[in-house]
C-alpha positions as CSV (number, residue, x, y, z in Angstrom):
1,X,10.8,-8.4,-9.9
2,X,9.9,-7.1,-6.1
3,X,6.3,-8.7,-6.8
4,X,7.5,-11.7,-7.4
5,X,9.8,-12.1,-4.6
6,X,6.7,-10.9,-2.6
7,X,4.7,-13.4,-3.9
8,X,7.7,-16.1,-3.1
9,X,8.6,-15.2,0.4
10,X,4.9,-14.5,1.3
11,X,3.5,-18.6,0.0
12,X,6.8,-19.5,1.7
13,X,5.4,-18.2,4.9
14,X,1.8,-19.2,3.7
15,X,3.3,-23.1,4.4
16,X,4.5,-22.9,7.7
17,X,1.1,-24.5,9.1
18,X,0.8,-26.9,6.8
19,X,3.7,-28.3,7.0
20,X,3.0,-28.1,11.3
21,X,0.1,-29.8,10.6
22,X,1.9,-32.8,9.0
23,X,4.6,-32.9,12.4
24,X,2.5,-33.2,15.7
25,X,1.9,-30.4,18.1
26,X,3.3,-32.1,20.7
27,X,6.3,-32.3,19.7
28,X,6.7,-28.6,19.7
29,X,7.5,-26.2,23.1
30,X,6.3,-22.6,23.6
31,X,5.0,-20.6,21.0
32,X,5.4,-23.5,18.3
33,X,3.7,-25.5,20.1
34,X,0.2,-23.0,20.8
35,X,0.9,-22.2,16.8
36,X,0.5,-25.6,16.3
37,X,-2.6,-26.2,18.4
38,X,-4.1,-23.1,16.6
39,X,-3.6,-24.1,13.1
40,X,-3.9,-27.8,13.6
41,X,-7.5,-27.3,15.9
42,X,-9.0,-24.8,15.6
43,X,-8.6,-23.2,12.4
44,X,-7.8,-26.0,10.5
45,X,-7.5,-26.1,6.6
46,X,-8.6,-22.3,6.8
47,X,-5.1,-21.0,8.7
48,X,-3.5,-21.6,5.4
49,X,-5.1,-18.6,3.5
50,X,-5.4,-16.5,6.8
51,X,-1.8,-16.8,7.1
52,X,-1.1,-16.1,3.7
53,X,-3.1,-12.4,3.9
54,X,-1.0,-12.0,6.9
55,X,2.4,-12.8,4.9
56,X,1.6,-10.9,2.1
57,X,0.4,-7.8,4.2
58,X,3.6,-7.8,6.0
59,X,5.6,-8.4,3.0
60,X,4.0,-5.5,1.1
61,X,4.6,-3.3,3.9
62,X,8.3,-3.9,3.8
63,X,9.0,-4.3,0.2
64,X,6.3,-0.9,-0.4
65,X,7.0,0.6,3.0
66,X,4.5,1.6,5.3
67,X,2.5,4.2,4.3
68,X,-0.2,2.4,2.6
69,X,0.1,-0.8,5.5
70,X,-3.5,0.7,6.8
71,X,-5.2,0.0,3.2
72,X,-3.6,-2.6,3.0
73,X,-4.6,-4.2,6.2
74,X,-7.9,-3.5,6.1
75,X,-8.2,-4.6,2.5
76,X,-7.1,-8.1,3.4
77,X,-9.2,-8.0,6.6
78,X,-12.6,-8.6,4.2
79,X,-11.6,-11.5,2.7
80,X,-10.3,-13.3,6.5
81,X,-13.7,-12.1,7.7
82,X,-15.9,-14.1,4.4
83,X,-13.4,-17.0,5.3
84,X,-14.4,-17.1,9.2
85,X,-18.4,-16.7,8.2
86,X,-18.3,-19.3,5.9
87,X,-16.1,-21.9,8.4
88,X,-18.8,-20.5,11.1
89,X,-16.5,-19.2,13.1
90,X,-18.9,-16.0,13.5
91,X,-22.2,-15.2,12.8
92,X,-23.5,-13.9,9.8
93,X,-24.6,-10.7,11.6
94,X,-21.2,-10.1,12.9
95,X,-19.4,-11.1,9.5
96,X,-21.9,-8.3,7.4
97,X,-21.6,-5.6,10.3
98,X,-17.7,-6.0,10.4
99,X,-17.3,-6.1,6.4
100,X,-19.4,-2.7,5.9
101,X,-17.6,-1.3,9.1
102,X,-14.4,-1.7,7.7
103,X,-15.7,-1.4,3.9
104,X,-16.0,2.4,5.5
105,X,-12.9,3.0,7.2
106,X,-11.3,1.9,3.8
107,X,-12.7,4.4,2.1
108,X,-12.4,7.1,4.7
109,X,-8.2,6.2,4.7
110,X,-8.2,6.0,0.9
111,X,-10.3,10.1,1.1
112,X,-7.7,11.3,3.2
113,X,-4.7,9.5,1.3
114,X,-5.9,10.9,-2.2
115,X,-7.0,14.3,-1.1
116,X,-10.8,14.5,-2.5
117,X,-11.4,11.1,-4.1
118,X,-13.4,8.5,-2.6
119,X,-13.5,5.0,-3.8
């Protein structure tokens, strides 16, 4: 039952650019309106699945609590980074270093979290 209201609340959130998308930025003052500009310029189609990992990270980390918020951050990190390589919005070189650099610290958290296994 809690992952399903996870998975509601966090595509709930997941929505909120798209449907900025369909209003114009302009319209919008303040934060709303940069949130717009982001999502509507620069990110584009992408900032609906960037902002869904966010969602669901954050709604994990309430519904679970926070002690595994690090795995889970850095979990969802990998796929955000493949989406920004492939929209070239970083090199390839960056996108491989920054997978395998946090592909590490994953399994370092995960070592000290389980005592003596490593994923």
């Amino acid at each position: 039952m809690t992952v399903l209201l996870v998975g509601i609340v966090s595509s709930l959130f997941a929505m909120i650019p798209f449907y900025m998308k369909r209003f114009k930025p302009e319209s919008y003052t303040g934060f709303w309106k940069k949130f717009g500009e982001m999502t509507g310029n620069i990110w584009g189609a992408s900032a609906i699945p960037v902002f869904s990992m966010i969602s669901m990270t954050l709604c994990y980390a309430f519904f679970y609590g926070f002690n595994n918020l690090v795995i889970v951050i850095l979990a969802t990190l990998i796929p955000a980074i493949k989406l920004a390589g492939k929209n070239h919005l970083i090199s390839k070189e960056t996108m491989n270093s920054l997978k395998t650099e946090i592909k590490e610290s994953l399994n370092s958290v995960r070592f000290l979290s389980n005592g003596s296994k490593e994923f």
